[in-house]
N, C-alpha and C positions, 0 to 999 in steps of 0.2 A: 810789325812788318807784315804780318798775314794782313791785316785789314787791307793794302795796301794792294796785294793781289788777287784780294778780295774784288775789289774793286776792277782789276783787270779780265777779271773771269765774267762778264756778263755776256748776255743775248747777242749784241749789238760786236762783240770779239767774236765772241763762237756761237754763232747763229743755232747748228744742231742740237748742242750739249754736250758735243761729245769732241776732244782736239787730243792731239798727239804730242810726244814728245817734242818732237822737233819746233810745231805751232808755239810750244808752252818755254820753251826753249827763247824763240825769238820774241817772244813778248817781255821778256825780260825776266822769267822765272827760272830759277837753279832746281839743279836735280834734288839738294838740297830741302829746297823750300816745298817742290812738289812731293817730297816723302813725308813733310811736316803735316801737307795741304791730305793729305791722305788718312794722316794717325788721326786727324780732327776732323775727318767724315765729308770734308770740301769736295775733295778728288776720291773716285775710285778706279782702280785698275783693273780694267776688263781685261786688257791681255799687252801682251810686251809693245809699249812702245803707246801704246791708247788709254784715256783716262776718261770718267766720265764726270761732268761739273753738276752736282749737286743740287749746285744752287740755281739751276735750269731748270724746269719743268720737262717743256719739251724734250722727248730724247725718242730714237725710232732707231731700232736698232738695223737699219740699212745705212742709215750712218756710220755705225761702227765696221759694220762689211766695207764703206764704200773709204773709210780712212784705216783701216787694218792691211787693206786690199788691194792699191791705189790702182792694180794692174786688171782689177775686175772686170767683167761687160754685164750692165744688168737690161734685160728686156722691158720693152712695151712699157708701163706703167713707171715702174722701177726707175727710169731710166731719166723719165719725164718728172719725176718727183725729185730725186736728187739733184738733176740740171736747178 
């Protein structure tokens, strides 16, 4: 079964590396599977509710501010990077 959402965890799902409960939720994954995805180093939990995928390279932790955060305003650069 992990292979399976293996497979749903790439680039091309979650562009940044980094998705949320809710994201992991409607892709078809259980709270279940993502505690599984976690004890086997796939997912890890930066903070309640946000995960980070592994098997991503890419990862920038303005990401994590701008989905931790949804209510945030990031300036100039920031702003323009995450758009």
């Amino acid at each position: 079964m992990t292979t399976k959402f293996m497979k749903m965890l790439t680039k091309a799902n979650f562009a940044c590396g980094v998705a949320t409960l809710t994201e992991l939720s409607a892709a078809g994954i259980t709270k279940h599977y993502i505690r599984e995805l976690c004890k086997k180093g796939i997912l890890t939990r930066l903070e309640h509710g946000v995960y980070r995928i592994e098997t991503i390279r890419e990862f920038d932790k303005r990401a994590v501010i701008a989905k931790a955060l949804p209510e945030a305003v990031f300036c100039m650069s920031d702003s323009l990077y995450i758009y």
